[in-house]
VOGU-3710 file (C-alpha; in Angstrom, 3 decimals, decimal comma):
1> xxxxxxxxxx> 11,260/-17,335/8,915  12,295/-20,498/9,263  13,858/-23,206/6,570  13,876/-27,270/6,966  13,576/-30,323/5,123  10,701/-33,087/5,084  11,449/-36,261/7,308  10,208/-38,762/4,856  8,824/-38,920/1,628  6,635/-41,483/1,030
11> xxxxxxxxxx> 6,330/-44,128/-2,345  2,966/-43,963/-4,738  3,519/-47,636/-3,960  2,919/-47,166/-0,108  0,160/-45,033/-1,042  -1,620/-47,247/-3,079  -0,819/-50,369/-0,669  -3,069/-48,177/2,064  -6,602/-49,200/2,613  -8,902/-46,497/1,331
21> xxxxxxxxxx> -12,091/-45,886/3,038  -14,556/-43,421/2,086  -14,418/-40,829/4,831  -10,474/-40,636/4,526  -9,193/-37,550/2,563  -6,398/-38,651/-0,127  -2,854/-38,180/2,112  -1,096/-34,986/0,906  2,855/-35,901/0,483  5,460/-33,242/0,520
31> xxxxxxxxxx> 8,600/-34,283/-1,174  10,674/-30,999/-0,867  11,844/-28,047/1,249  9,181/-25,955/3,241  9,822/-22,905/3,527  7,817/-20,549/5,775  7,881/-16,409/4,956  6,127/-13,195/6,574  5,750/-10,227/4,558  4,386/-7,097/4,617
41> xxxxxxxxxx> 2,143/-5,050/2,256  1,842/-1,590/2,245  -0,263/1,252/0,637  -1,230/4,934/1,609  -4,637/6,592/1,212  -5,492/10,498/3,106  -8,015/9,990/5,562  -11,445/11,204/4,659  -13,416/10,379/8,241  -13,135/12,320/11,009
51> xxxxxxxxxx> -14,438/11,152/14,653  -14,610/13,670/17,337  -16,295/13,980/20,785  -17,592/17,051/21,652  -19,362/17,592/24,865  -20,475/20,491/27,541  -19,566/19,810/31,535  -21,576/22,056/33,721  -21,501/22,785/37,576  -24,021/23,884/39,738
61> xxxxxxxxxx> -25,238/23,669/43,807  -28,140/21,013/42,820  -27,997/17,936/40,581  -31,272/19,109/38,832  -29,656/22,680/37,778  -26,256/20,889/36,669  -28,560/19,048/34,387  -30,835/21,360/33,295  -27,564/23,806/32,371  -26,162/20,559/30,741
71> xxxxxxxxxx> -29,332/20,197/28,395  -29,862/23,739/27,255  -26,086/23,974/26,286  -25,927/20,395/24,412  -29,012/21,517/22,511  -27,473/24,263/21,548  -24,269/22,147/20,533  -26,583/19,603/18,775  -28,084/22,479/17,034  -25,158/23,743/16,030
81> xxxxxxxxxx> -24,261/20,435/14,108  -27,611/20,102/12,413  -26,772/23,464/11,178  -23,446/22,276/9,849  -25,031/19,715/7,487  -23,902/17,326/10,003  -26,484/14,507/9,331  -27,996/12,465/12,642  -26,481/9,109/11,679  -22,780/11,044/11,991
91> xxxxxxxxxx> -23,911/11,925/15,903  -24,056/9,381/18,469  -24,102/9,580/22,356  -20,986/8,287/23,577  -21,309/9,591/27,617  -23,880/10,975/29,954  -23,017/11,255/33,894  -23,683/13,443/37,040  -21,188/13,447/39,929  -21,140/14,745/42,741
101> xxxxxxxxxx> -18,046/17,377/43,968  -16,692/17,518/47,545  -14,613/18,912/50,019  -12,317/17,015/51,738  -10,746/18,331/55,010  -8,801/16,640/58,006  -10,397/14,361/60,106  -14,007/15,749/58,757  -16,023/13,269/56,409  -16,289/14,699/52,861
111> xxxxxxxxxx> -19,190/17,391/51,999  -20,640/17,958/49,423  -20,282/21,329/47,386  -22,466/20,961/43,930  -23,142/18,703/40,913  -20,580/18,492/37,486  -22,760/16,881/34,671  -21,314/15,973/31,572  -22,937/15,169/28,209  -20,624/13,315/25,118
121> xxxxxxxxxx> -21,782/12,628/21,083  -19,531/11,239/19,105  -19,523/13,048/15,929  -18,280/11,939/12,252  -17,145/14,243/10,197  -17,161/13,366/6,261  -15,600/16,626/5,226  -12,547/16,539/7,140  -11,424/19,851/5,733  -14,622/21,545/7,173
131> xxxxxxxxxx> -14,220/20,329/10,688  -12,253/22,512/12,061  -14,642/25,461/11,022  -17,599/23,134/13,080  -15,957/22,917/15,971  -15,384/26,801/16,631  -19,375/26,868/15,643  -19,813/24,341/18,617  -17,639/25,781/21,049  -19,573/29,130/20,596
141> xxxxxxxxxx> -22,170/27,347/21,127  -21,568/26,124/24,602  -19,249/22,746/24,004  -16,647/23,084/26,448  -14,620/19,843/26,235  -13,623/18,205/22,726  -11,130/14,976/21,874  -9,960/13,695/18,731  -9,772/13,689/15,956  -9,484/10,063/15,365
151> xxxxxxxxxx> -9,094/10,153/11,185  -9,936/6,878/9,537  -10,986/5,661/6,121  -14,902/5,548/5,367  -14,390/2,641/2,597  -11,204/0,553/3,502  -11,753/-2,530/1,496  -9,774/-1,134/-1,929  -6,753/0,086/0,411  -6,887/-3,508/1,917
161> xxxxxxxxxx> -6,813/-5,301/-1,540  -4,078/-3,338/-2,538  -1,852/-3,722/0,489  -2,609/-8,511/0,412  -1,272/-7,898/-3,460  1,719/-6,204/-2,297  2,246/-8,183/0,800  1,947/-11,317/-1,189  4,390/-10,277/-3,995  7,102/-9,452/-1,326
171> xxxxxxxxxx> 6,572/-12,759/0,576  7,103/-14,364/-3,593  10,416/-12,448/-3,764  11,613/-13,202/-0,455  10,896/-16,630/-0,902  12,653/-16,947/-4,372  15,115/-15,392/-2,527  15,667/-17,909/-0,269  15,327/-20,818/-2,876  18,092/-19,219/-5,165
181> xxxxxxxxxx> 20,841/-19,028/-1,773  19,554/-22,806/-1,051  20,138/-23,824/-4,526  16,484/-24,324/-4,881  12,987/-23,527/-6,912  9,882/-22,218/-5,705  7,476/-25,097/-6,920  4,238/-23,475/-5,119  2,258/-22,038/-2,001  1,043/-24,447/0,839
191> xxxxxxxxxx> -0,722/-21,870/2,421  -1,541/-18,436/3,245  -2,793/-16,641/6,058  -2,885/-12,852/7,137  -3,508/-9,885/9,722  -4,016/-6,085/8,868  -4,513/-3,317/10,399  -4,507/0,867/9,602  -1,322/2,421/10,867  0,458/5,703/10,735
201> xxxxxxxxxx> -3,085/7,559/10,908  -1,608/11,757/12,646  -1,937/11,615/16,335  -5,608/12,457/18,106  -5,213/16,160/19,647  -7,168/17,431/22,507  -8,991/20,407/22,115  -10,650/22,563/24,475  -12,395/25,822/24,840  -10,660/28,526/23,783
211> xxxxxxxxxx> -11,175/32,578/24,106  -14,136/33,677/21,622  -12,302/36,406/20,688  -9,706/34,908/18,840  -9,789/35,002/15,312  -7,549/32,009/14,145  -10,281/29,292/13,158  -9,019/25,430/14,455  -7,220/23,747/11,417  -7,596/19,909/10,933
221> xxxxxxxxxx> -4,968/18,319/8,463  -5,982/14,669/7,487  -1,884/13,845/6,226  -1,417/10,423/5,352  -2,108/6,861/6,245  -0,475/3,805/5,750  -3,124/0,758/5,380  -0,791/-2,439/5,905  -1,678/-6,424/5,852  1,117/-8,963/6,783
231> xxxxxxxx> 0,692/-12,133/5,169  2,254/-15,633/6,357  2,910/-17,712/3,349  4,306/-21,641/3,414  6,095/-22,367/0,213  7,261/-25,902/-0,986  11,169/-25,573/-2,645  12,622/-28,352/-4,874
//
């Protein structure tokens, strides 16, 4: 934040002694203190979308079994999800590869032992409460590598809105603030400009394939998450 005074003010009369031409925009004149403020707003909101990847890495001697293992687990994976409710504009492929696996010894070029494929969908969950239950169903299923959850909100805009009125009232107070130390008023905004973003979402957790025998089902707790906008606001004082 930063507080100065104007250089010059100029006279209506040296305004009106300026030619005027029709392309020139009337000259704005500041006669005061500008006063420039950042402020934060802040509301919370529980998450209600969560994004996972789920995917199934298989190894075999040949590149064409590696795949064909891949395919008949992720189908059963995909399956699994349909089953779910999960609908197919929620699952997206995120990452498909085949790569080879070697042996490395000294002084001998690197051979070649068998295939790893991999085979990713990103998958939204709208129930975040019910996740956890689906991703037991796809691990038992064959999905041997899952990442996330990221948790997000589905309809942000509101959350937004609410955190630019807050962010704007506490760049007000600040600024009256200032004016009443300076021996000043707050006579109006210049201009206002912002950046947001969604922060203090819980940490993503990696999850991987676990022992089908245990009975604990995988928990997924949305908490809390702050939905902030910082504001820049330039204020004129008198």
């Amino acid at each position: 934040m930063r507080l100065f005074a104007t250089a010059a003010v100029l006279t209506l009369s040296s305004i009106a002694a300026a030619p005027a031409t029709a392309q020139a925009a009337p000259a704005i004149v500041l006669d005061g203190t500008i006063l420039d403020v950042s402020a934060t707003g802040k509301t919370t909101r529980v998450p209600d979308i969560a994004t996972i990847r789920a995917g199934v890495v298989t190894q075999s001697a040949t590149a064409a079994q590696a795949l064909a293992d891949n395919a008949r687990r992720m189908a059963g994976v995909l399956a699994a999800l349909k089953t779910a409710g999960v609908q197919p504009r929620d699952i997206a492929t995120s990452n498909v590869s085949l790569q080879p696996q070697y042996r490395y010894e000294n002084d001998k070029p690197p051979v070649i032992t068998g295939y790893q494929a991999s085979n990713t969908v990103s998958v939204r969950f709208r129930d975040v409460a019910k996740s956890g239950a689906i991703l037991d169903a796809l691990v038992a299923q064959g999905a041997n590598q899952i990442d996330g959850p990221n948790l997000s909100l589905d309809q942000p805009d509101a959350a937004f809105d609410e955190a630019r009125v807050d962010a704007v009232k506490r760049a007000r107070a600040r600024a009256e603030l200032y004016a009443k130390a300076a021996g000043l008023n707050v006579v109006r905004i210049l201009t206002i400009s912002e950046g947001g973003d969604v922060a203090g979402s819980p940490m993503p957790i990696a999850y991987m394939a676990r022992d089908k025998l245990q009975a604990v089902p995988t928990s997924i707790s949305p908490g809390e998450t702050d939905v902030t906008v910082t504001v820049s606001v330039r204020f004129l004082l008198k």
